[in-house]
N, C-alpha and C positions, 0 to 999 in steps of 0.2 A: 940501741935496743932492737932484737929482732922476734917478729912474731909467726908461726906459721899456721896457717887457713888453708883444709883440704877444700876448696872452692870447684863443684863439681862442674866443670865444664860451663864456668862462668863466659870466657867468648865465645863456646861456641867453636866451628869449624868442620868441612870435612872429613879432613883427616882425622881428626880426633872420635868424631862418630862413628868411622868407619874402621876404628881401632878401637873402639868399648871404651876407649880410657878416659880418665878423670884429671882435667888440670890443674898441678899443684900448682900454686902459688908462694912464695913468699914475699910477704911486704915488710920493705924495708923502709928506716924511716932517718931520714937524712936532715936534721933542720930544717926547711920549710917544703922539702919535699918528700913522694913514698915513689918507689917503684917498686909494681907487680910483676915478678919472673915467671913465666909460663916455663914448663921443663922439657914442652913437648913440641915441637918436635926436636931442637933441637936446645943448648943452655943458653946461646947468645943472641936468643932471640927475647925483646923486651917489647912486651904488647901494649902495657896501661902504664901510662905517667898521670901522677898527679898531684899537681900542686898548685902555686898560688894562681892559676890561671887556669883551673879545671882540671874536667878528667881529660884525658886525650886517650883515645886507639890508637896503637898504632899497625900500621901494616906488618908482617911476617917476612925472615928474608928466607923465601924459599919462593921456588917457583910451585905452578900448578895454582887450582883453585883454591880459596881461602872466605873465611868468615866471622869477625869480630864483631862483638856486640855484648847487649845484655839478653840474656835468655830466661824465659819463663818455664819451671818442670812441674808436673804436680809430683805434689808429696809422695816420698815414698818409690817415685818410679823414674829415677834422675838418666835415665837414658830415653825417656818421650816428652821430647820438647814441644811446647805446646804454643809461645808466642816468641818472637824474637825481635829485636831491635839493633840494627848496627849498620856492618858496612859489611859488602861480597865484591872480591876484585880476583884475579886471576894474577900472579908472581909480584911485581912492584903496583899493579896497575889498583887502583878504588874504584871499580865502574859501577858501582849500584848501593844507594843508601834503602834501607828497607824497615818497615814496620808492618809484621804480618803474621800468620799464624802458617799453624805446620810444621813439621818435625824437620823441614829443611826451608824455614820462612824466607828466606833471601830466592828461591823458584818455585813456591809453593803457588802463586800469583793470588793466595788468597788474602790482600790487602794492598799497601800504598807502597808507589816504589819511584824513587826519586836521581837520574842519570847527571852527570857531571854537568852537563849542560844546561839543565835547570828542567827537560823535561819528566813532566810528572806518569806515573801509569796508577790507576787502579786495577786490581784484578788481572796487569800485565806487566813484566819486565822489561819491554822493550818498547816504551812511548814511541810514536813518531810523531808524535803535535806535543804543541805545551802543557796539554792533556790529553790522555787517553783514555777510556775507560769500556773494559770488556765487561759490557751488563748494560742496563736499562737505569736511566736519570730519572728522576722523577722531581719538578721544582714548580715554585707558582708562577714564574715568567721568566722566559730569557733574552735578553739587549742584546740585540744584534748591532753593532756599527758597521757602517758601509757607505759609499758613495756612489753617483751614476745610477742615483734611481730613476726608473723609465720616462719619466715628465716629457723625454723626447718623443716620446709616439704620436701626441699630440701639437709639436709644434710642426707648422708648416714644411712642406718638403720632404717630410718622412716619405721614408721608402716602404709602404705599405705592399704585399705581394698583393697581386688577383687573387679571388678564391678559385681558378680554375688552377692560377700556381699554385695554390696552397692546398690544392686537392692532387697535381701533381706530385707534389715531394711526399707528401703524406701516401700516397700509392707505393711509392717508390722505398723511401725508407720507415713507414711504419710507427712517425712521431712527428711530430711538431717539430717547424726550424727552428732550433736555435735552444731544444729542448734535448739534456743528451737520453742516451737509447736506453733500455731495459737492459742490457747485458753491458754497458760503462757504468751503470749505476752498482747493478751488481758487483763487479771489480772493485771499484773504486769508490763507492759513496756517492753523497750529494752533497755542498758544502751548503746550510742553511739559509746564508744571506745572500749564498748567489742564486740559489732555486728560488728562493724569494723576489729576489728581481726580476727573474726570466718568465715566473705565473704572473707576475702583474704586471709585466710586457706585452704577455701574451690576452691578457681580460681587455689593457686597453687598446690592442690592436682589435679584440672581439665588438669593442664599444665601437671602433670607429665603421667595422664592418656592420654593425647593427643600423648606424647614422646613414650609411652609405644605402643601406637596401632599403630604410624610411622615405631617404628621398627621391626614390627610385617609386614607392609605393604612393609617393604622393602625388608624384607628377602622371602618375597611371591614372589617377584619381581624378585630376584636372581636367585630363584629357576625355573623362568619363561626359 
């Protein structure tokens, strides 16, 4: 038994968008399986299997860019796609899972995008951490893990600078040692738990220079 469903541009795709056209389908239905024939671009290409083990996408054999998924249109206006969910890969290759909004959701970066390697992006197609997110977070606390917190500044032997070195390197380069500059930060960020470390390296190096000029103020005192 064969049925046919003008299903209007149910995966989605470039090509297909950038050709107005509309993907026929027919679902055929085989004993415990159906497969959906897309006619476009070419016959022998078979995009949705599904059967007793779900739905599957599959990739397209054609080179170039490509886009499967499920697509959301409003009513009435089946050429402005409005949310989409699938997969965007360029000829054999899947390199981006996507849930997002926008008339081309897979680069639109207005939502969640997920690279073969497990890294995530919000608001970006191209994570480079296991998260990435171009916008502003907002949460009630974040756990940082890390080790090598500064407990060493106060054990014996620490290599404390003078404050006359520490008034020379500050002349010189315009920060704190050991603190990076105003234009590394710029480029490259700050990581939280290492900045975290380096300010409270730097408060108990301040503590010990406080102890240091106490005893200095006492022994003035003595002498008084």
């Amino acid at each position: 038994m064969m049925n046919k469903f003008n299903l209007i541009s149910l995966l989605g795709g470039s090509s297909i968008i950038k050709s107005s056209l509309s993907a026929l389908f027919v679902i055929c239905s085989y004993a415990d399986s159906l497969l959906a024939q897309n006619s476009f671009p070419t016959a022998s290409n078979t995009y949705v299997k599904i059967d007793g083990g779900g739905i599957d996408l599959l990739s397209p054999n054609r080179t170039g860019g490509w886009a499967r998924g499920l697509t959301y249109f409003i009513h009435g206006q089946p050429n402005d796609r409005v949310l989409g969910l699938g997969m965007y890969g360029v000829g054999e290759s899947a390199d981006l899972f996507y849930l997002a909004y926008g008339t081309s959701p897979w680069q639109s970066r207005l939502g969640l995008y997920i690279l073969p390697n497990g890294s995530i992006g919000i608001g970006t197609t191209a994570p480079q951490e296991k998260l990435s997110v171009n916008g502003n977070i907002r949460a009630r606390e974040v756990k940082v893990e890390m080790g090598n917190w500064p407990d060493y500044v106060f054990k014996k032997g620490y290599d404390l600078m003078s404050l006359a070195e520490l008034e020379s390197y500050i002349n010189t380069h315009g920060h704190l040692p050991g603190i990076p500059s105003a234009k590394d930060v710029e480029a490259d960020g700050i990581g939280l738990a290492e900045m975290n470390r380096k300010l409270l390296e730097k408060v108990e190096e301040l503590t010990l220079y406080i102890l240091e000029q106490q005893r200095e103020i006492n022994q003035l005192k003595e002498k008084d």
